[in-house]
C-alpha positions in Angstrom: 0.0 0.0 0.0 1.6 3.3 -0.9 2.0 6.2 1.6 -0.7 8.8 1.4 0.8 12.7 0.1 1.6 14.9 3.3 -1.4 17.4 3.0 -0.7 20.8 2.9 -2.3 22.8 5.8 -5.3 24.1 5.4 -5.8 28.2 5.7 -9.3 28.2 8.0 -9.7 32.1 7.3 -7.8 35.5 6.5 -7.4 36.0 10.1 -5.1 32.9 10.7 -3.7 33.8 7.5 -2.4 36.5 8.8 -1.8 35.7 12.4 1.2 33.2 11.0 2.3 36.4 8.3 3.2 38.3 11.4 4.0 35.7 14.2 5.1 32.4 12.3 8.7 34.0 12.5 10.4 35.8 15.1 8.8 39.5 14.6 8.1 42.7 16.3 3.9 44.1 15.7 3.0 47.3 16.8 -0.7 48.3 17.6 -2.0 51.9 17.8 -4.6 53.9 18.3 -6.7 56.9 20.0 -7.2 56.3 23.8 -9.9 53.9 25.0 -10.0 52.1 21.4 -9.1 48.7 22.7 -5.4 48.4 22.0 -4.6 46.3 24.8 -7.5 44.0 24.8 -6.7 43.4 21.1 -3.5 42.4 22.2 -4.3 39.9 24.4 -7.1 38.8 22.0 -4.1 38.2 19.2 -2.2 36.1 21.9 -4.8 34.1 23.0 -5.6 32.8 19.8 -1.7 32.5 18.7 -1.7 29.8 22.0 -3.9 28.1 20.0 -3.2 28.5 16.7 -1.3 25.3 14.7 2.3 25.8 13.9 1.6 25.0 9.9 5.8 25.1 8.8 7.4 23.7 11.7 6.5 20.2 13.6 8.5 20.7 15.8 6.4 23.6 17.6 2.5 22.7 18.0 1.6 26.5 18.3 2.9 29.4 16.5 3.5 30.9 20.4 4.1 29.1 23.7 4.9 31.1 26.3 3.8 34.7 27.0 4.7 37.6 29.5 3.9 41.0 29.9 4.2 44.2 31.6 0.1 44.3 31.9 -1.2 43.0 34.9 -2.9 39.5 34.0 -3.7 38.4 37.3 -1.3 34.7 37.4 -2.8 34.2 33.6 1.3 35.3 32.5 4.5 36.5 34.1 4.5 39.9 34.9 7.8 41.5 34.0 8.4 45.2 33.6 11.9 45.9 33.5 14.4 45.1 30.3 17.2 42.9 32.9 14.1 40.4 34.0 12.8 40.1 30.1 16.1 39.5 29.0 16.5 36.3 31.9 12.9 35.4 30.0 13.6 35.6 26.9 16.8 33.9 26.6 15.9 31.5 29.5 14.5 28.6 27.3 14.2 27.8 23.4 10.6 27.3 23.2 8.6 30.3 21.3 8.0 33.4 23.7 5.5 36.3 23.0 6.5 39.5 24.8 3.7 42.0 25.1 4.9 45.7 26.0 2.2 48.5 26.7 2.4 52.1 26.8 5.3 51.9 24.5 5.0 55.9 24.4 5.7 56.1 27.6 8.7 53.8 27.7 10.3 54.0 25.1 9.6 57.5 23.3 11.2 59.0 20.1 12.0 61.9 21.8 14.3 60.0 24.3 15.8 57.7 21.9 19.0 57.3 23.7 17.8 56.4 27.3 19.2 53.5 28.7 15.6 51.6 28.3 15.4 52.5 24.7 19.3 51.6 23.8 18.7 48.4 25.6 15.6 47.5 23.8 16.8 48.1 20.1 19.6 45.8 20.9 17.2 43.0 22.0 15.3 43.6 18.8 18.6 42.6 16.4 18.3 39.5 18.8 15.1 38.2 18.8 15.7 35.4 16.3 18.4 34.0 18.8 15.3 33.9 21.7 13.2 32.7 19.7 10.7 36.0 20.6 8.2 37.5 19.1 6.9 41.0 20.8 4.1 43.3 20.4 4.1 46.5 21.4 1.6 48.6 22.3 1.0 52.7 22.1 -1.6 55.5 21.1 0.8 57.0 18.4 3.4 54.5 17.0 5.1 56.7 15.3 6.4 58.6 18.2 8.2 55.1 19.6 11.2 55.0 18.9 11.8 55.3 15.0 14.0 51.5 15.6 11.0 49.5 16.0 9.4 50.3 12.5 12.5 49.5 11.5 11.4 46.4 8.4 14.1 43.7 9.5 11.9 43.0 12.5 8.5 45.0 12.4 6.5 42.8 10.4 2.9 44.8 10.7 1.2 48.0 12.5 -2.3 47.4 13.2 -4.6 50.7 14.0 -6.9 50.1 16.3 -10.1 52.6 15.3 -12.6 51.6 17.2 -13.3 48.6 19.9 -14.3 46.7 17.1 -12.3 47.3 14.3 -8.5 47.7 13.3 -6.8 48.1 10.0 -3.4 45.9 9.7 0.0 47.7 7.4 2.4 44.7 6.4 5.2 44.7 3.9 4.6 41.0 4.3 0.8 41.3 2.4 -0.1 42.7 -1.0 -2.7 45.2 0.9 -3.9 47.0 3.9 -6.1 44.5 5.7 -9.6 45.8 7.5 -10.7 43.3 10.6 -14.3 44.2 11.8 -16.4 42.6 15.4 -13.4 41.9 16.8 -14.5 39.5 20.1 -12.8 40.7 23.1 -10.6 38.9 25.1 -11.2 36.2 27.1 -8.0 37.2 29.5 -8.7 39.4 32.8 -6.9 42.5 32.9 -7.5 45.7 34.4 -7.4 48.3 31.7 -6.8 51.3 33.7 -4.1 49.7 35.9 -0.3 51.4 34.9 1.8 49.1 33.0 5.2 49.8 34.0 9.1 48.9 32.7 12.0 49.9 33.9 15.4 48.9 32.7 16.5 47.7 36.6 14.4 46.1 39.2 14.1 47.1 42.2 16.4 45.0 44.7 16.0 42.1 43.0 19.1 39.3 42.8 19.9 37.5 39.1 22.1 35.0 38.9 23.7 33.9 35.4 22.5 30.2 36.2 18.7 29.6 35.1 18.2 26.9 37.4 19.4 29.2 40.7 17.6 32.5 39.2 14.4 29.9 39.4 15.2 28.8 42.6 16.2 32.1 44.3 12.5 33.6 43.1 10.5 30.6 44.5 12.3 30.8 47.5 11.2 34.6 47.8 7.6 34.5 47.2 7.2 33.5 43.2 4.0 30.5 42.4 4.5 28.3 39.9 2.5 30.3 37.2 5.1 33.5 38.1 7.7 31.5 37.4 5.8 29.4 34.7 7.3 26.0 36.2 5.9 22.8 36.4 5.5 21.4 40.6 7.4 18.3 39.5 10.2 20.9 37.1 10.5 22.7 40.4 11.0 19.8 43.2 14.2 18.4 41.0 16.0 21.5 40.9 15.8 22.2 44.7 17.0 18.0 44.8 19.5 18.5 42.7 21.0 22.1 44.5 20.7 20.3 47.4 22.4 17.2 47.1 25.3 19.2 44.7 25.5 21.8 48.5 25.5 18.0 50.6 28.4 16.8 48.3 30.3 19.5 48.5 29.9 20.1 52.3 31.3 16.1 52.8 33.8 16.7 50.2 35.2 20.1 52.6 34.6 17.8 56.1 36.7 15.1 54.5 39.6 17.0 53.4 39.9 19.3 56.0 
């Protein structure tokens, strides 16, 4: 019996269509818009469904996305992180595919202050996101006051502008034409939309450690859950075996040599 042809995947709608356009690769999306148009809601909208979307081009990944953090306030839902040395541990703390979401861009990381330390910091990451397998979307009432860098076409691979709560046109070198998306659902993810979405470039008194494993261990010890820390019960119980039987080892190793 002969081997049946590997079927092609099947595009379901535009909208998916263009969800793997943008996201399929490591890519930076901005969303704008007037104030109180939805921008952040869309956001989270867009990364809900990229959880669930199919990874059509590589079998390796079964989503397009799989892990996300933000600097919005999710309540457990994702990470909060808010400054650039804690999304750097993220982002470069595992291969598997990372979304990033950043609101209040305009605030962060203006035009007008394009060579602040958060700003500087940030365009770097950008040339690197391949490398952490990231993408990032970042949000902000007039995108073309960000910092010029992140329309910049090696990474910025659409602007959606957000019109209404419903509605948002999409600009993408990487489609023949503007695209119009109207009754767009809200999201399904709780967030409090008038809570202040903060980033820094330094956290306040907290430790990092170059080792992953202690950096996990460190925050659990001081207060982190699971989600926080988006770790696995079982994940977390073998590194705190294995730091303490390596501390045990070397303790008997000091009391026999001494």
């Amino acid at each position: 019996m002969s081997e049946k042809p590997i079927q092609k995947p099947v595009i379901k709608n535009h909208w998916h269509f263009v969800l793997h356009k943008l996201f399929e690769k490591p890519s930076l999306v901005l969303i704008g818009g007037r104030w109180k148009t939805g921008k952040t809601d869309f956001a989270l909208f867009i990364t809900e469904c990229l959880l669930k979307l199919p990874c059509w081009f590589n079998p390796e990944h079964k989503t397009v996305v799989s892990e996300v953090a933000s600097n919005i306030e999710t309540f457990g839902k994702f990470p909060m992180i808010s400054d650039m040395i804690s999304l750097k541990h993220w982002l470069y703390g595992s291969t598997k595919r990372k979304l990033y979401i950043l609101d209040e861009a305009n605030i962060h990381l203006p035009s007008r202050r394009a060579m602040s330390g958060k700003s500087v910091e940030f365009v770097k990451l950008l040339a690197e996101i391949s490398k952490a397998h990231a993408r990032i979307i970042v949000i902000g009432q007039d995108v073309l006051n960000i910092d010029k860098m992140f329309l910049e076409e090696v990474w910025c691979r659409g602007v959606f502008v957000k019109e209404s709560l419903k509605k948002a046109e999409l600009f993408s070198t990487e489609l023949m034409r503007p695209y119009v998306f109207n009754n767009i659902p809200p999201t399904s993810i709780k967030f409090d939309p008038y809570a202040i979405a903060p980033f820094t470039e330094k956290p306040s008194g907290k430790v990092f450690f170059k080792d992953s494993d202690k950096q996990v261990l460190w925050d659990w010890s001081h207060g982190k859950s699971y989600k926080e820390l988006n770790i696995h019960a079982m994940q977390l119980n073998r590194l705190v075996r294995k730091y303490v039987r390596e501390n045990l080892e070397s303790d008997t190793h000091i009391s026999h040599t001494v």
